[in-house]
C-alpha positions as CSV (number, residue, x, y, z in Angstrom):
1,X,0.0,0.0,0.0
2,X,1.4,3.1,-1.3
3,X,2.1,6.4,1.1
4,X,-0.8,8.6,0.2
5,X,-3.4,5.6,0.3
6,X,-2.5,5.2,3.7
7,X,-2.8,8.4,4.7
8,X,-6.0,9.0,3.1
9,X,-7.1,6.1,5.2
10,X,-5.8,7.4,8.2
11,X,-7.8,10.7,7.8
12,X,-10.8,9.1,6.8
13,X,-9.9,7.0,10.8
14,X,-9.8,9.7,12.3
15,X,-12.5,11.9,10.9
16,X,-10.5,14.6,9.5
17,X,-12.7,13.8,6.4
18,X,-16.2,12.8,6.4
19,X,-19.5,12.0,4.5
20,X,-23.1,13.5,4.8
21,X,-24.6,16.4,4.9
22,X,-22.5,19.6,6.1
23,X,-22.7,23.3,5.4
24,X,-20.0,25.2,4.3
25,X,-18.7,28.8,5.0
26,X,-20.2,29.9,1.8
27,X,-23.3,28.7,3.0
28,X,-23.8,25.8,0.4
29,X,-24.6,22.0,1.6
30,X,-21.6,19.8,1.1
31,X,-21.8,15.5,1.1
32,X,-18.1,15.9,1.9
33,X,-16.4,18.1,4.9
34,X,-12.6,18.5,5.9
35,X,-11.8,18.9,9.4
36,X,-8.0,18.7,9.2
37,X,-7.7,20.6,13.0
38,X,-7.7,16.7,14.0
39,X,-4.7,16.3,12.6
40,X,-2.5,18.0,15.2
41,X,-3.7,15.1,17.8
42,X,-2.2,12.7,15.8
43,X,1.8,12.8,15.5
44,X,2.1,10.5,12.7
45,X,-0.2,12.2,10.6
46,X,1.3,15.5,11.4
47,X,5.0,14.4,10.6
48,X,4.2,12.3,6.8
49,X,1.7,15.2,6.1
50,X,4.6,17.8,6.5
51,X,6.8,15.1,4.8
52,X,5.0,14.9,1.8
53,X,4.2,18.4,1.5
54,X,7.9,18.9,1.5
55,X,8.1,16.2,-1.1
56,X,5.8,17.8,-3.8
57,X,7.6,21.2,-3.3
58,X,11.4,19.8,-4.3
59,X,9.3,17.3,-7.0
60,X,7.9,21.0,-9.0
61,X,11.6,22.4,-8.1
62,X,9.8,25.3,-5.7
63,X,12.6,27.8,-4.7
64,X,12.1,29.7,-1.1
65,X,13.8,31.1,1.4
66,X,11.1,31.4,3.9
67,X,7.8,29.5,5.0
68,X,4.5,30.8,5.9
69,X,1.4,28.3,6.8
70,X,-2.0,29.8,6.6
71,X,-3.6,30.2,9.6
72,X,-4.8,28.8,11.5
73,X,-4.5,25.2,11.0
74,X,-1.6,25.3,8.2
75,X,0.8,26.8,11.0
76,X,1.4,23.7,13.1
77,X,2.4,21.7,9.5
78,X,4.6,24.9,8.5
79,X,6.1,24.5,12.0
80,X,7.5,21.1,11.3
81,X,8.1,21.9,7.5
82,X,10.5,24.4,8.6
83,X,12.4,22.3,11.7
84,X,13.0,19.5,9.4
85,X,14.0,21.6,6.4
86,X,16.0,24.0,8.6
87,X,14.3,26.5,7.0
88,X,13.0,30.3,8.2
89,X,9.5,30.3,8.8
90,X,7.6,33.6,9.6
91,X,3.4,34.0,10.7
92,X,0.9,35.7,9.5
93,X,-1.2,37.1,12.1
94,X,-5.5,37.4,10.9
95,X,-5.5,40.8,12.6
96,X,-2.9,43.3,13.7
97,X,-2.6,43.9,17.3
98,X,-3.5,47.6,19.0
99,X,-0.1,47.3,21.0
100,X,3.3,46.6,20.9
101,X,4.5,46.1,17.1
102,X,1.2,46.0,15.6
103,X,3.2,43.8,12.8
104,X,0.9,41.3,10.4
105,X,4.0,39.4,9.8
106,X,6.1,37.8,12.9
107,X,9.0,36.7,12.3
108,X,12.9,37.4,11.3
109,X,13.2,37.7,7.1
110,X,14.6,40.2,4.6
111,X,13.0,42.1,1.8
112,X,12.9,40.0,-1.7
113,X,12.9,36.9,0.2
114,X,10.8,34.2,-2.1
115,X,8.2,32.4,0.4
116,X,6.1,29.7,0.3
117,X,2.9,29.2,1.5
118,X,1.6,25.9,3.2
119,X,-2.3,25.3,3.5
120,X,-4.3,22.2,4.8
121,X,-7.1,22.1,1.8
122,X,-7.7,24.7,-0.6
123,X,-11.2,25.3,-2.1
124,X,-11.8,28.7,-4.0
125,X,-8.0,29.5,-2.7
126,X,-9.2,32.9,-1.1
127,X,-7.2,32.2,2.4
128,X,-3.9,31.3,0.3
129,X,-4.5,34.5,-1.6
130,X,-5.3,36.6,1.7
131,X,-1.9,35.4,2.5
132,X,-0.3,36.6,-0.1
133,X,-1.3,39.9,0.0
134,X,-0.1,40.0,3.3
135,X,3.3,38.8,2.7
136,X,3.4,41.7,0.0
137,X,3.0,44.6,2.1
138,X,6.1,43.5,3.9
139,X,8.2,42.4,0.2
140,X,8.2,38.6,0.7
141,X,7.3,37.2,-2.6
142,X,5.3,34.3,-3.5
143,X,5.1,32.1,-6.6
144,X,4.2,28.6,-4.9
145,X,1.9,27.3,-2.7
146,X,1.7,23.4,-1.2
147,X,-1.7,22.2,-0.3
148,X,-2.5,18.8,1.5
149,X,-5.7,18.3,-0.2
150,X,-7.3,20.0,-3.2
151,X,-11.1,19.6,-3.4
152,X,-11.0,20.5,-7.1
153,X,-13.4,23.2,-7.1
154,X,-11.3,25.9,-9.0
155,X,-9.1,27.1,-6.4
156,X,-5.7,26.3,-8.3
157,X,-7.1,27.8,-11.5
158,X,-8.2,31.0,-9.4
159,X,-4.8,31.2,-8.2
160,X,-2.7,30.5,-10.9
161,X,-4.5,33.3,-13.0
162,X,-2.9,35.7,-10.1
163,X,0.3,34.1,-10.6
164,X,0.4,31.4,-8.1
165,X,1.3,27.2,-8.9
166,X,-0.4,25.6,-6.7
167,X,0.5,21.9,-5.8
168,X,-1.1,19.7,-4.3
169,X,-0.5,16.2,-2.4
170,X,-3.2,14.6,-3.7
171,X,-7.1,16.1,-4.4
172,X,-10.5,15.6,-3.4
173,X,-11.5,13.0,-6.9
174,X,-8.6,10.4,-6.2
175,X,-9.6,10.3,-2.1
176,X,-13.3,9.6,-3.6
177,X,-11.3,7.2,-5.4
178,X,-9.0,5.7,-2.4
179,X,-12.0,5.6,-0.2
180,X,-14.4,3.5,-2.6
181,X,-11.4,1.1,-3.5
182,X,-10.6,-0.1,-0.1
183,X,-14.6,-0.7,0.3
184,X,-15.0,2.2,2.6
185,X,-17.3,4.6,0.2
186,X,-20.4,3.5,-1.4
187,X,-20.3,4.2,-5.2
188,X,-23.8,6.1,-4.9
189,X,-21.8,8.7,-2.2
190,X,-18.8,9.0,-4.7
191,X,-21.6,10.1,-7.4
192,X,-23.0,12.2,-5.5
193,X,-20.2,13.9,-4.2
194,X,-18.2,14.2,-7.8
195,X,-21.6,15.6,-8.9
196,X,-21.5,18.7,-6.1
197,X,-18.0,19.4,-7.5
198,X,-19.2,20.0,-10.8
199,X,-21.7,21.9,-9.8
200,X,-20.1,24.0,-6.8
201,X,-16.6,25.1,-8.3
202,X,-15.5,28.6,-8.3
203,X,-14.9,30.7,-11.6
204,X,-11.2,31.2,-12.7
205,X,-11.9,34.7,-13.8
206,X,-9.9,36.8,-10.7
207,X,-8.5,40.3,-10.1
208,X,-5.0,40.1,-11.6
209,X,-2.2,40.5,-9.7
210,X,-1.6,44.3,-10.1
211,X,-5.5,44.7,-9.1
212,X,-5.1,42.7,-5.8
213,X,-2.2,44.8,-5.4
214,X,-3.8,48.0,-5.5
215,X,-6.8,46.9,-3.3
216,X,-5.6,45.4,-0.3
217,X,-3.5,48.7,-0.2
218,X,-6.6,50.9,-0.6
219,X,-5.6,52.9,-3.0
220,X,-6.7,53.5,-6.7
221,X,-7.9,50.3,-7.1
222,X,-11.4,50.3,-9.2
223,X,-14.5,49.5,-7.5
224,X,-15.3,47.0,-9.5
225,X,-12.0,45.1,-9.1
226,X,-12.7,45.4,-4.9
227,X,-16.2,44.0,-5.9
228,X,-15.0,41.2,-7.7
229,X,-12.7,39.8,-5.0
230,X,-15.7,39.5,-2.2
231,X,-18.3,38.3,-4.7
232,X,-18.1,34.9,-4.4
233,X,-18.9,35.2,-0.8
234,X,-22.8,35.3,0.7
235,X,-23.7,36.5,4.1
236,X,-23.6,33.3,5.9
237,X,-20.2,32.8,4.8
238,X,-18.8,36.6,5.4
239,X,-20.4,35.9,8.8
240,X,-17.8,32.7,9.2
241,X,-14.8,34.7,7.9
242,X,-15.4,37.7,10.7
243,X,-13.5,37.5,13.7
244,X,-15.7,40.3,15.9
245,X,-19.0,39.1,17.0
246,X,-21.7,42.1,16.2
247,X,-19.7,41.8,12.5
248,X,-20.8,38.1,12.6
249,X,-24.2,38.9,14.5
250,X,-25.2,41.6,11.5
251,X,-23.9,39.1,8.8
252,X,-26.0,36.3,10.4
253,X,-29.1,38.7,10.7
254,X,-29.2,39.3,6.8
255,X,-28.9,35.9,6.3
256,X,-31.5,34.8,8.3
257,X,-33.9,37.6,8.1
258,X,-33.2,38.4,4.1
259,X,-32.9,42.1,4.7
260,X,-29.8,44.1,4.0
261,X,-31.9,47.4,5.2
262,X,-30.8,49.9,7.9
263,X,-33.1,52.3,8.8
264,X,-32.7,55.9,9.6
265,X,-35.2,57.2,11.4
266,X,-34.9,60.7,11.9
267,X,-37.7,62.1,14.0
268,X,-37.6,64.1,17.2
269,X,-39.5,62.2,19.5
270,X,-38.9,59.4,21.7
271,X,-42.4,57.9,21.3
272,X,-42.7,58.3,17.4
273,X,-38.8,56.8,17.1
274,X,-40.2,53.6,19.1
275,X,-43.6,53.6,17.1
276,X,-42.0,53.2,13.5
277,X,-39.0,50.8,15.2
278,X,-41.7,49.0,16.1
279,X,-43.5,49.0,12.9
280,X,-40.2,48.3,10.7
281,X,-38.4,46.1,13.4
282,X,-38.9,43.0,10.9
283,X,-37.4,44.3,7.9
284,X,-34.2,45.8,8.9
285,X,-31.4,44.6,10.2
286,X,-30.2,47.7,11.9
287,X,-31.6,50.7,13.1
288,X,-29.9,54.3,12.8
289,X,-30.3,56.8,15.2
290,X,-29.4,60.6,15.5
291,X,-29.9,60.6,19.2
292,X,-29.0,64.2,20.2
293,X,-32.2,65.6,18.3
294,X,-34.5,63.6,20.1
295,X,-36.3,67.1,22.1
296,X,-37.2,64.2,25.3
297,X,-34.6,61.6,25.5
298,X,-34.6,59.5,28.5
299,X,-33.0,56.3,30.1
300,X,-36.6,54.3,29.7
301,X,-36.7,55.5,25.9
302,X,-33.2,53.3,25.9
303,X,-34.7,50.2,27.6
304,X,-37.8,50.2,25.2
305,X,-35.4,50.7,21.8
306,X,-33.3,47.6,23.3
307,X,-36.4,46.0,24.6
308,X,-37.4,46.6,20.1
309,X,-34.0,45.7,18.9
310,X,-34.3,42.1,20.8
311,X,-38.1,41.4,19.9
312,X,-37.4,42.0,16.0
313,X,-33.6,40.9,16.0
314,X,-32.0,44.0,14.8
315,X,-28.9,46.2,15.9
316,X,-28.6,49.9,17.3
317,X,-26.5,52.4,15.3
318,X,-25.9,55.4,16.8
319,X,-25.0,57.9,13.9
320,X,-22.9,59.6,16.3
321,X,-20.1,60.8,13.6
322,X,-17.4,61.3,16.2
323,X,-14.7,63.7,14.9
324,X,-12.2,64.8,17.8
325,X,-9.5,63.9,20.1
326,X,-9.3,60.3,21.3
327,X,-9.7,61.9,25.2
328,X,-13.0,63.8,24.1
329,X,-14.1,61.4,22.2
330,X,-13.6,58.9,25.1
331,X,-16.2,60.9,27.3
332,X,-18.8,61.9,24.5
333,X,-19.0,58.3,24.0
334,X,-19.4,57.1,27.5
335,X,-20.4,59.8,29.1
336,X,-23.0,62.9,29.3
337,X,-26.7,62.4,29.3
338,X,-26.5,59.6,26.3
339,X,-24.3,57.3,27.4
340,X,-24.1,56.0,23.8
341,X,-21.6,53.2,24.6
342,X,-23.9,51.8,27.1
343,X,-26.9,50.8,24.7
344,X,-25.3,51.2,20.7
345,X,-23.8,48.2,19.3
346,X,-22.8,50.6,16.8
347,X,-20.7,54.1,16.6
348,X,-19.3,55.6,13.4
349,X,-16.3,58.1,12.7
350,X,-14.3,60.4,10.8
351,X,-10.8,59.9,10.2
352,X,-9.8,63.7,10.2
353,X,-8.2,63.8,13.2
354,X,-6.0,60.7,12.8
355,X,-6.2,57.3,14.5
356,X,-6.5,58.5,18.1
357,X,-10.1,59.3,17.1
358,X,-10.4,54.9,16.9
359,X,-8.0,54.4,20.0
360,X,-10.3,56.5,22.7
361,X,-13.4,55.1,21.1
362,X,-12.3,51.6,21.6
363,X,-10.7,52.1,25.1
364,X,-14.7,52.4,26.2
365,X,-16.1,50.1,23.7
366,X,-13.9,47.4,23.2
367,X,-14.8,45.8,26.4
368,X,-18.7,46.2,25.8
369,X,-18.1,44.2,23.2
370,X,-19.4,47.7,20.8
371,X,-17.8,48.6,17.0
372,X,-17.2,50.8,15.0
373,X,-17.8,51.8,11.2
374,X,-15.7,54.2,9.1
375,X,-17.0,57.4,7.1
376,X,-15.0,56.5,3.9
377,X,-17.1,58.2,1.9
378,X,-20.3,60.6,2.3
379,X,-23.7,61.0,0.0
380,X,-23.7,64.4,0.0
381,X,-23.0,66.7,-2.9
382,X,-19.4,68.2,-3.2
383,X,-18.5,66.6,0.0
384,X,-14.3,66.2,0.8
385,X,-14.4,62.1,1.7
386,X,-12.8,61.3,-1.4
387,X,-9.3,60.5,-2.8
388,X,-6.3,60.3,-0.3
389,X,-8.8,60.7,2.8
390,X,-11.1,57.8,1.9
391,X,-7.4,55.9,1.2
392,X,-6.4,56.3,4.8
393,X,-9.7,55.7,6.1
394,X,-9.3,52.2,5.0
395,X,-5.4,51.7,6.1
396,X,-6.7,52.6,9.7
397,X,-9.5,50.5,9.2
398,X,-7.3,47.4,8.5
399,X,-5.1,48.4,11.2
400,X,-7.7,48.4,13.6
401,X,-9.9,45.4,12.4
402,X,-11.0,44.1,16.1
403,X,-12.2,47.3,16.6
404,X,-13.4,48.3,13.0
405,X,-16.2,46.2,11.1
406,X,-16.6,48.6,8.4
407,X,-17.3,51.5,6.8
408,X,-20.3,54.2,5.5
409,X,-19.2,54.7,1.9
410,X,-20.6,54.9,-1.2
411,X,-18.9,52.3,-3.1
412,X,-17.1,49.4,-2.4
413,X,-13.6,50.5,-0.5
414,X,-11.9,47.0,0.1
415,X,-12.0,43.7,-1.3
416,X,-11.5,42.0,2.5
417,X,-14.5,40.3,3.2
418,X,-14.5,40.7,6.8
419,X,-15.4,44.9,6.1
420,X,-19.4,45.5,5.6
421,X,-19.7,48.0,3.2
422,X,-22.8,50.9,3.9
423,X,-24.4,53.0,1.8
424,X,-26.9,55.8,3.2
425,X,-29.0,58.1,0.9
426,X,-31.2,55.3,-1.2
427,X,-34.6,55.4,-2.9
428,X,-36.6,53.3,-4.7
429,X,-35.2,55.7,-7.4
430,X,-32.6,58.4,-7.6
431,X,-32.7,61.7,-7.8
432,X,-31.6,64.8,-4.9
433,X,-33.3,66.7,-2.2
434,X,-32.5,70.0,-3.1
435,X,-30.0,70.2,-0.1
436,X,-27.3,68.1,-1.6
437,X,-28.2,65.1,-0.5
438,X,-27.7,62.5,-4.0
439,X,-30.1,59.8,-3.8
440,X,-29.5,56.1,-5.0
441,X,-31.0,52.8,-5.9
442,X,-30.4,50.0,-4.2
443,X,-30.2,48.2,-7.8
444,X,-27.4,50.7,-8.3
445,X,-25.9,50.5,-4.4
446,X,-25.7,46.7,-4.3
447,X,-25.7,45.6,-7.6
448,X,-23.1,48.0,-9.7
449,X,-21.0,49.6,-6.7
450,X,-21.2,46.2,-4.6
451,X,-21.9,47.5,-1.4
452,X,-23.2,45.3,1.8
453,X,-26.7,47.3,3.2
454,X,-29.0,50.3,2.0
455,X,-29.9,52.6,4.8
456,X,-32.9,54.5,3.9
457,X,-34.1,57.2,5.8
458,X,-37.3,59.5,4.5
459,X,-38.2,56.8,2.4
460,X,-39.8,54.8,5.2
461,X,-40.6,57.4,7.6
462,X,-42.0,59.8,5.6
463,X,-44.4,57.0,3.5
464,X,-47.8,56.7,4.4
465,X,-47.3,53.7,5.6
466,X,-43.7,53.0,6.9
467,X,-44.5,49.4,7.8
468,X,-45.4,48.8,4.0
469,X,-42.6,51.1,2.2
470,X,-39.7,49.3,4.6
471,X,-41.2,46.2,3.1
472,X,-40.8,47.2,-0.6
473,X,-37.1,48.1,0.7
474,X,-36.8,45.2,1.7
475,X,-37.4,43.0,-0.5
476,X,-35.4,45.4,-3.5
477,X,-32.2,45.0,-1.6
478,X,-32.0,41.7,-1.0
479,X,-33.5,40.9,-4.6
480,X,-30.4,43.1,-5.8
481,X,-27.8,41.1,-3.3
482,X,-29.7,37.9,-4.8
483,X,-29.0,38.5,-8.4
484,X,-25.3,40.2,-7.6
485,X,-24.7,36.9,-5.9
486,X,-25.6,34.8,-9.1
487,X,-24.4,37.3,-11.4
């Protein structure tokens, strides 16, 4: 019995794959599932796994200087890859800390240096892309990558359009294969599964190299290349990717609710701001709030808007627009008659006065487990959030990422999925209010500038019937995320 035959049989022993029914992070149901974590409780598996990754490397003649395993379950096979090799191995970290070195890359390398990535199973090959760009920012190059498995869904065609050979140890057809040899597959599980591979792989069409270049950097990089690099993802499976929980909650909401509607609801009184959250509660998402021009705000107004937000499943979003020093901002936030920290899941920003803005936000909310969302770019005409300001906006965003889940923008500013995208000023169709404001469709927000959610404003509250016009908004966003989706 040959090497990889036994190991496939020893991952099928020990359930690092399995048969059924399973969902996936792009929210698709799979008849096959690969839990690899398993692996690192088994030594033996570990050390020919790492032995044979090695093996395929020298076997295409792969040059490097440097390894880098995906995290998070690449990193303990990179480990040993780079102890037996003797070779240098640096980490890429998910998200940068807010202390110390705030690096994305650990580890001791020099500029130039060709590195090559190690990943457990590859499927569209976003996460061995991801890495890339990281390792970019900080000059390691990358021409190769080593995969254990390869499910055969498109992910090595998707990477080697951006210039990355891809090669694998064996792929998901000759385990279906393996497994049904040595009697441990029925032949009616291999159809069906070779049938979901046909019918579930990923395009090869991709942002080129350059593009990816310019987008994970922020700067002049198109919309539509940004758009293209998140569109294979749905809601269930941006919720996966997220590492903070209300960017995962909001995600899971839209999924399970179909609404990508936030709600505005600019009125002046506590009881008529409760009456239409009450009315709308079950087609949004998220509810906006300019707090400070309510005329009778008061602490029970807050329990009843929580009270709402929990019957009808939505979040709070205080459109707070905070714009000083991280010390005044600090108190404005947490303090004062409002106490905003204590009941929005939500606060947004301006950049203008530099990172410390984020910082003394985040010293309150980061414990209340709170966010916060970026103004990249604004709605209004001849407005100044444009160019090199809506650039840095999305450098501090990505340097602040357990704080930051986003940003209010008008089109899409990054392709990393983990970032919702917000757009305010929509109508069912587009046109201006005489005071600058530009209105948009949510055809034209979603579908052609790729955004995440529509927040709507005097469209609902100004209807005759609120309940009835946040229904038709409704249901036009989410047709528009449907057919981007399948586009």
């Amino acid at each position: 019995m040959d090497r990889i035959t036994k190991l496939v049989l020893r991952l099928y022993e020990v359930e690092a794959v399995k048969f059924g029914n399973f969902k996936l992070k792009s929210g698709i149901m799979s008849p096959v599932y690969f839990d690899l974590r398993v692996m690192v409780s088994y030594p033996d598996i570990m050390d020919e796994t790492a032995e044979l990754l090695w093996e395929i490397a020298e076997k295409n003649n792969v040059k490097s200087s440097v390894l880098c395993g995906v995290p998070y379950t690449a990193l303990p096979l990179s480990t040993l890859m780079a102890v037996k090799q003797n070779k240098p191995m640096v980490i890429r970290r998910k998200e940068a800390k807010d202390y110390g070195t705030k690096k994305m890359i650990e580890g001791v390398f020099t500029a130039g240096d060709n590195c090559l990535i190690i990943e457990d199973v590859v499927t569209s090959g976003s996460s061995v892309w991801e890495t890339v760009q990281s390792l970019d920012t900080v000059g390691l190059k990358v021409t190769d990558a080593v995969v254990l498995v390869d499910r055969g869904q498109g992910g090595s065609e998707r990477l080697k359009n951006q210039g990355i050979s891809l090669h694998s140890v064996i792929t998901l057809p000759k385990i279906l294969e393996i497994l049904c040899e040595q009697g441990k597959l029925e032949e009616s599980v291999v159809k069906e599964t070779e049938k979901f591979i046909q019918e579930n792989s990923f395009s090869a069409a991709a942002p080129t190299q350059q593009a990816a270049e310019k987008t994970s950097s922020g700067d002049n990089a198109t919309s539509n290349e940004k758009k293209r690099a998140r569109k294979c993802l749905c809601y269930s499976s941006r919720a996966d990717i997220c590492e903070h929980p209300l960017a995962k909650q909001l995600f899971s909401i839209m999924e399970q609710k179909k609404t990508n509607l936030a709600f505005s609801v600019d009125v002046t009184t506590c009881a008529e701001l409760l009456k239409l959250a009450d009315q709308v509660g079950p087609n949004i998402c998220m509810l906006k709030t300019h707090v400070d021009i309510l005329e009778d705000f008061n602490q029970d107004f807050v329990k009843s808007l929580q009270e709402l937000a929990e019957k009808h499943n939505f979040l709070i979003f205080e459109d707070r627009k905070f714009a000083d020093i991280g010390n005044t901002v600090k108190h404005q936030y947490n303090s004062g008659m409002y106490k905003i920290s204590d009941w929005a899941h939500i606060v947004n920003a301006h950049t203008v006065p530099g990172s410390g803005v984020i910082k003394g936000l985040q010293e309150v909310g980061g414990s209340k487990g709170r966010a916060c969302l970026l103004i990249g770019q604004m709605s209004s005409a001849g407005n100044l959030a444009t160019g090199e300001y809506t650039s840095a906006t999305v450098k501090m965003a990505e340097e602040h990422a357990d704080f930051v889940i986003g940003f209010i923008c008008t089109s899409t500013l990054t392709s990393d999925p983990k970032f919702i995208h917000m757009t305010p000023g929509v109508k069912l169709s587009q046109g201006g209010d005489g005071l600058g404001q530009q209105y948009l469709t949510p055809d034209e927000v979603i579908g052609n500038r790729g955004t995440d959610i529509i927040i709507v404003g005097r469209g609902i509250y100004k209807a005759a019937d609120p309940a009835k016009a946040a229904q038709e908004y409704q249901t036009a966003g989410y047709a528009a995320y449907e057919k981007w989706i399948a586009s």
